[in-house]
C-alpha positions as a printed Julia matrix, in Angstrom:
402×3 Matrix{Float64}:
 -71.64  -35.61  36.87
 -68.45  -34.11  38.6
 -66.36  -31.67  36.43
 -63.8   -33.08  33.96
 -60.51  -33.47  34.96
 -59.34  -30.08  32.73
 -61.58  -28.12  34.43
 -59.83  -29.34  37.8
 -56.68  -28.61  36.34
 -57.39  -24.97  35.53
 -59.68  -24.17  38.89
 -56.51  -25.36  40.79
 -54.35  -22.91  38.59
 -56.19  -20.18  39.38
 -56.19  -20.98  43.37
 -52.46  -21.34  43.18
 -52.51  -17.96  41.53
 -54.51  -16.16  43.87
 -52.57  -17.84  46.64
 -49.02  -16.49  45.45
 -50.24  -13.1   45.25
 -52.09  -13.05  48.27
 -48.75  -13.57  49.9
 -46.71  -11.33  47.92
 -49.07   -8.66  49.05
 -49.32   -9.6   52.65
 -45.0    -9.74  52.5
 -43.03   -7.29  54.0
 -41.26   -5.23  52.01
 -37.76   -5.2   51.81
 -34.75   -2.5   52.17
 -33.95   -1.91  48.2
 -37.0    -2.91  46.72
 -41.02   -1.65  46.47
 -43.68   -3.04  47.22
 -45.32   -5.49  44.87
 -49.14   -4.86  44.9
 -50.68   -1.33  46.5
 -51.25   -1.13  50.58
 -54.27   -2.58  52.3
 -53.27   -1.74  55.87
 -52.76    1.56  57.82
 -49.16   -0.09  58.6
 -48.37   -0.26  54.85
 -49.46    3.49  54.46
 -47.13    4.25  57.06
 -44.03    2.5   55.89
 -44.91    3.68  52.34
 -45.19    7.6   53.76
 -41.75    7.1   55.52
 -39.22    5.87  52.93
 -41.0     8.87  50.62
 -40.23   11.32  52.79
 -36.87   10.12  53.71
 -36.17    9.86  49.4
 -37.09   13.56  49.05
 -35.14   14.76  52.34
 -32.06   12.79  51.0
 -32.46   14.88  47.25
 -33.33   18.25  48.4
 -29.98   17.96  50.85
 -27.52   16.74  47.91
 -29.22   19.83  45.86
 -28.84   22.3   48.71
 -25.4    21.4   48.68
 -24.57   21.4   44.86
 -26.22   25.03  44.97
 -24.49   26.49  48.01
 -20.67   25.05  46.74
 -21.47   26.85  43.32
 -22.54   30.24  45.21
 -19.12   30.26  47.26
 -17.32   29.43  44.58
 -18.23   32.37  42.29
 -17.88   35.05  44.86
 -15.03   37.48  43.55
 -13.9    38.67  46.77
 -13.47   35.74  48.98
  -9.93   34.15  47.22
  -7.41   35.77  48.45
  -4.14   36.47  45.9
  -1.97   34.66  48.04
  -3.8    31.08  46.89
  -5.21   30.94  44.18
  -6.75   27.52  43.79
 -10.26   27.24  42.03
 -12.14   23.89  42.02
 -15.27   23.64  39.99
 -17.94   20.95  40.6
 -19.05   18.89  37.58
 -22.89   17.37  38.52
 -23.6    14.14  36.98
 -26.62   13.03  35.13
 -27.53   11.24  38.74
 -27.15   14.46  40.5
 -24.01   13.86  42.29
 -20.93   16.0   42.57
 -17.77   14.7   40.74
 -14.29   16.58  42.03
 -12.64   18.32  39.49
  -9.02   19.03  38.79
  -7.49   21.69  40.43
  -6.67   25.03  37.7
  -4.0    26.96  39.17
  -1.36   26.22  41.45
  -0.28   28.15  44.47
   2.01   31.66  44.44
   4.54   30.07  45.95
   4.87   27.31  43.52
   4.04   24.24  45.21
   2.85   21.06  43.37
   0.14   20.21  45.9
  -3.19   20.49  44.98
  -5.95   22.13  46.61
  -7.95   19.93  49.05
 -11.8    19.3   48.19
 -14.16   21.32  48.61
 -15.32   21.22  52.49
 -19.02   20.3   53.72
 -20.75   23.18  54.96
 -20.16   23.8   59.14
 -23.66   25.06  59.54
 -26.74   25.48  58.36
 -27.17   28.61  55.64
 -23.41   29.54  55.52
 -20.37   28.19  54.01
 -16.95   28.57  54.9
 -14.14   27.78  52.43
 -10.39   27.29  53.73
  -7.18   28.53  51.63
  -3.93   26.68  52.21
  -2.5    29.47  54.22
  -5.0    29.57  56.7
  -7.2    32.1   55.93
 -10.85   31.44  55.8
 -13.37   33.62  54.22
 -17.15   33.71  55.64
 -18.59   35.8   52.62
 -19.56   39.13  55.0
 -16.73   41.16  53.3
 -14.72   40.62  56.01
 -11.05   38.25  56.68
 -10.14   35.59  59.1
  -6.3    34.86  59.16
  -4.87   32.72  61.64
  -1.93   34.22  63.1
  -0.21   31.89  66.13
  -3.45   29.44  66.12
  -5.82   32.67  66.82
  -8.08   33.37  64.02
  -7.93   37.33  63.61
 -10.06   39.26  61.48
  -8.75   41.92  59.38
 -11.22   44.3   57.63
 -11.23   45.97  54.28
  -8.0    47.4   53.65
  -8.7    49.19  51.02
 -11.53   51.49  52.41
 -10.24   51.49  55.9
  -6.53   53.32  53.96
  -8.99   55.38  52.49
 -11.04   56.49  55.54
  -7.4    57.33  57.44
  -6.39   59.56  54.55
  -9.88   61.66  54.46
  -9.63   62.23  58.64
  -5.91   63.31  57.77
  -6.62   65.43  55.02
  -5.43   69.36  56.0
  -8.05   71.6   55.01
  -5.87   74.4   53.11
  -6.96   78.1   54.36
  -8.9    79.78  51.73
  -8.53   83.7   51.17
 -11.02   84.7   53.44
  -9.92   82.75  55.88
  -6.76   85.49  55.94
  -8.16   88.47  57.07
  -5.35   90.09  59.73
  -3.47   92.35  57.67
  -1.41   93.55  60.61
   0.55   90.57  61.8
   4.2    89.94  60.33
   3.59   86.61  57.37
   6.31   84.94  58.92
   4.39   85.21  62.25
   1.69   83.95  60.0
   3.66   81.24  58.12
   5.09   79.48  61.73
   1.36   79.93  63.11
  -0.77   78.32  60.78
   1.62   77.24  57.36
   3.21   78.65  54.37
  -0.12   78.54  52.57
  -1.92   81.23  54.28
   1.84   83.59  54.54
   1.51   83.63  50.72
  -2.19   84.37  51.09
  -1.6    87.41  53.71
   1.58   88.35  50.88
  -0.89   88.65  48.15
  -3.23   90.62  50.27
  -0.58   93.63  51.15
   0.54   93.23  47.73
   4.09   91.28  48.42
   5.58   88.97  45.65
   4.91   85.55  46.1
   6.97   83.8   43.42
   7.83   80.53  44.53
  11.62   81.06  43.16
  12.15   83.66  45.55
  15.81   85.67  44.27
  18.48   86.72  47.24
  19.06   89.4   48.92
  21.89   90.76  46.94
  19.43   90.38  43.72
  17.13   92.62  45.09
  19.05   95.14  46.96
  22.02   95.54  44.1
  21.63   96.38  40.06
  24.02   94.52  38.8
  26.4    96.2   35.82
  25.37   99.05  37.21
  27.07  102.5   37.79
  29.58  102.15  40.62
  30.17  105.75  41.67
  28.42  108.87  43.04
  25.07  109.25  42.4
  22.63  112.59  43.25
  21.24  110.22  45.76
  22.94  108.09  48.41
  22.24  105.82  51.71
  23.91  105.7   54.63
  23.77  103.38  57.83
  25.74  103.41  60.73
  26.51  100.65  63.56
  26.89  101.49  67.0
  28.43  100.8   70.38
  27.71  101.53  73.37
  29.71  103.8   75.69
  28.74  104.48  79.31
  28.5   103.12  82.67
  26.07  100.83  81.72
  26.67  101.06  77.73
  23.29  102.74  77.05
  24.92  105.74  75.07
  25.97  105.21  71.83
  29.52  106.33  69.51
  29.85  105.5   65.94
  31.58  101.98  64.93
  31.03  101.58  60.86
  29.73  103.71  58.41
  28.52  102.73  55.46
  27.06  104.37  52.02
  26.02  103.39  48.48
  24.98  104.87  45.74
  21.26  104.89  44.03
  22.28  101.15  42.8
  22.83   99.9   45.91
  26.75   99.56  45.08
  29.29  100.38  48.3
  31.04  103.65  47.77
  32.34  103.9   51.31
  32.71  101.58  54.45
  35.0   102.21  57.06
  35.51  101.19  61.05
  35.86  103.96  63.34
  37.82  103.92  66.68
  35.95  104.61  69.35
  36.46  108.01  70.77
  35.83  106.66  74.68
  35.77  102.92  76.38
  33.6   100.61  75.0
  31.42   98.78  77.55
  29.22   97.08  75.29
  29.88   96.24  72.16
  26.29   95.07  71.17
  28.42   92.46  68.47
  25.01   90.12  68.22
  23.25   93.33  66.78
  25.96   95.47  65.7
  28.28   92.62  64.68
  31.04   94.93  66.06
  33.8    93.31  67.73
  37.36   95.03  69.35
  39.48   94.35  66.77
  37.48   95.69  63.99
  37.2    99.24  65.88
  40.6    99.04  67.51
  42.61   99.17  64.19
  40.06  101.67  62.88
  40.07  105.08  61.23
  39.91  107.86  63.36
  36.4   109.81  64.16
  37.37  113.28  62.79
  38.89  111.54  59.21
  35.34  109.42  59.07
  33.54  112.38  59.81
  34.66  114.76  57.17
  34.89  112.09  54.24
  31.37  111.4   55.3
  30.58  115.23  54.72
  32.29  115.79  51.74
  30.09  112.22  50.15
  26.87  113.58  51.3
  27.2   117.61  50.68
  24.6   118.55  48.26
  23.19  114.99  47.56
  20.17  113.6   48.62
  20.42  111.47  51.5
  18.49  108.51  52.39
  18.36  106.11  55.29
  16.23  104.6   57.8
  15.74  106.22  61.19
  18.33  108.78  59.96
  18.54  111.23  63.15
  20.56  108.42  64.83
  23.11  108.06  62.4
  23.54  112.03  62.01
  23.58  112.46  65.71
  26.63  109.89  66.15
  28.46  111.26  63.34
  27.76  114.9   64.86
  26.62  115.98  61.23
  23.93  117.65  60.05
  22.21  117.68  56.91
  19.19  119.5   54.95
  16.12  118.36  56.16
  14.47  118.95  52.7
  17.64  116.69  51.27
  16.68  113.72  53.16
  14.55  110.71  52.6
  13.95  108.55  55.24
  12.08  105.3   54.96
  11.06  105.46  58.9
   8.76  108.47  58.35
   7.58  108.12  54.86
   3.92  108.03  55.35
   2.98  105.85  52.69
   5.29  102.79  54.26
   3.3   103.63  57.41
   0.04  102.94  55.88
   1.13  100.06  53.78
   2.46   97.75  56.89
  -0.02   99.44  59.77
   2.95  100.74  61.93
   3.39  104.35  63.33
   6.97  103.13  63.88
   8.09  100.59  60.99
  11.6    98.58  61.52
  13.45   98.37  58.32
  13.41   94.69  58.44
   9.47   94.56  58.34
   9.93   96.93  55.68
  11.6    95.17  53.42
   9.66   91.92  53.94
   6.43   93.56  53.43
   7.07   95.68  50.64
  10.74   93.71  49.0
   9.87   90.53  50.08
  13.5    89.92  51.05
  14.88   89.17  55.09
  17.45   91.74  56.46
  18.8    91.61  59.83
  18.1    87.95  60.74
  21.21   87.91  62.36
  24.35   90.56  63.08
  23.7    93.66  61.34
  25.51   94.84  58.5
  25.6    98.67  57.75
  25.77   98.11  53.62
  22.96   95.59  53.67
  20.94   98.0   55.71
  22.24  101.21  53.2
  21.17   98.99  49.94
  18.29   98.1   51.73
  16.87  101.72  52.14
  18.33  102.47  48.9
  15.94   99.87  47.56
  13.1   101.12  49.63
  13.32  104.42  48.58
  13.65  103.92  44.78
  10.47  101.42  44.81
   8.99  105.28  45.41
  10.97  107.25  43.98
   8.72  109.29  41.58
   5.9   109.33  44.05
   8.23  110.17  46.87
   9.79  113.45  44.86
   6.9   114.74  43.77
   5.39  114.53  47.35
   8.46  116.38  48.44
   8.11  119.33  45.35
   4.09  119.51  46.33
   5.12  120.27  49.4
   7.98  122.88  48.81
   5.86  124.55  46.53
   2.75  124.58  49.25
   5.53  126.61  51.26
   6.64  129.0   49.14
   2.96  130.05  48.11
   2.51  130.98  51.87
């Protein structure tokens, strides 16, 4: 006996079963959707291998991206001040980026907010834009764009720094100064004021930087005005001659032990003046044409210096023009004094080294002047006073043993 008619009913179920997913599974599979059942075929392996590896390229590119934006981002040196515009990425729950609102606005106070964040150029390195054209490629270095050419402009900072260190001037240290014979002013106008007050301290000059004048080193001031057991003198001179190379008295000048003037007077010249030296004697005709005469000079000057000491520099000179003559043991002059020799290295000192080795002060640096040059022996010679005196009563007494 055949089967029943239920049991034909649920046989041709089941065929119609097997039928629909026989086809389901031999179906192609669509764009959006997977595949129903698993694959049977090397085809469906394929297809199946290729949309995997297309889903994980298509992640692992939106999280390269998310991770290089949020690298750039946080670097502290690539803003520049001149825009300041931050944009932070928000990620979603679905992995993608949402733009957020811009946080500060730009220095020059324009409403426009800052464009979105730009896809990378190439592969491995991002490149964000400012607004004012200036691009940053995170190697510590600039890019502005000045007339459409994109310059690059390194570290300021350590390049200002670099130019100051090559520029530095190494000062001279004391050991550097070691020529004790050459004039500091030489010095100073050589190699700088630095190493003059070095070669000061070294022959024992003053180097205070509030240096007094000339007048309050040379003159004691409220001092005594009058005759004193000691006195300068300095004479100027012009020259006489065919060729003015002999020499007749012009000014005389003398001052006490204080430095103060006691005497100054022009002479007139006693034959024709050919050269009146006036850029070293500061002579000129009508100071010796309205003069005092030579033989009223000459005695006043003799009365002033009888019994007195007398001091001067290169004193011969002025005695010779005057046609005086006066003790040898009476006079002090700063020329021969043997310590002032030693102290500046000179067999034959001028007074004007003297005084700026040993007074620190400038005489002579132009015309002459016979009481500066008195005062300034004066000076000289009273620095040494005690020394000097009891040099001169060693000696005496040396002689008068004999």
């Amino acid at each position: 006996a055949g089967p029943s008619a239920a049991a034909r009913g649920k046989s041709k179920k089941r065929r119609k079963k097997r039928k629909a997913l026989g086809e389901a599974a031999a179906a192609p599979k669509s764009s959006g959707m997977a595949a129903v059942g698993p694959p049977r075929n090397p085809q469906e392996f394929s297809s199946n291998w290729k949309a995997l590896q297309e889903m994980l390229k298509q992640k692992a590119n939106s999280s390269n991206k998310l991770l290089s934006t949020a690298q750039t981002d946080t670097k502290k040196k690539q803003p520049l001040k001149a825009a300041k515009s931050s944009q932070v990425p928000a990620v979603s729950g679905n992995g993608n980026v949402v733009k957020a609102k811009p946080t500060n606005k730009m220095d020059n106070d324009s409403a426009k907010d800052s464009p979105p964040l730009a896809k990378p150029e190439s592969k491995g390195l991002t490149v964000n834009k400012n607004l004012n054209g200036i691009k940053s490629s995170g190697k510590g270095c600039k890019e502005k764009k000045k007339n459409g050419i994109v310059v690059k402009e390194k570290d300021d900072l350590k390049h200002k720094r670099r130019k100051a260190e090559e520029h530095v001037e190494q000062q001279p240290k004391e050991a550097d100064i070691w020529f004790d014979d050459v004039d500091p002013k030489d010095i100073e106008a050589a190699i700088g004021p630095e190493a003059a007050k070095i070669a000061r301290r070294n022959l024992g000059l003053e180097t205070n930087p509030s240096k007094p004048s000339v007048e309050q080193v040379l003159v004691k001031e409220k001092a005594f005005d009058g005759l004193t057991r000691a006195v300068a003198m300095d004479c100027e001179m012009v020259g006489v001659g065919p060729k003015g190379e002999d020499s007749i008295v012009a000014r005389v000048s003398i001052v006490n032990q204080f430095g103060k003037c006691i005497y100054d007077k022009y002479v007139k010249p006693t034959e024709k003046v050919t050269d009146y030296r006036t850029a070293v004697s500061g002579i000129r005709p009508q100071n010796i044409n309205t003069g005092e005469d030579f033989k009223t000079v000459q005695k006043e000057v003799a009365e002033i210096l009888k019994g007195r000491i007398l001091v001067g520099h290169a004193l011969q000179n002025d005695l010779k023009v005057l046609l005086l003559d006066h003790p040898h043991k009476k006079i002090r002059d700063t020329q021969r004094y043997k310590p002032f020799k030693e102290r500046v290295k000179s067999s034959r000192p001028s007074l004007k080294l003297l005084c700026e080795r040993l007074l620190n002060v400038q005489v002579q640096t132009a015309e002459h002047c016979s009481i500066q040059d008195a005062q300034a022996a004066m000076r000289l010679y009273t620095l040494e006073k005690k020394k000097w005196e009891a040099a001169v009563k060693k000696k005496a007494n040396n002689k008068n043993c004999k």
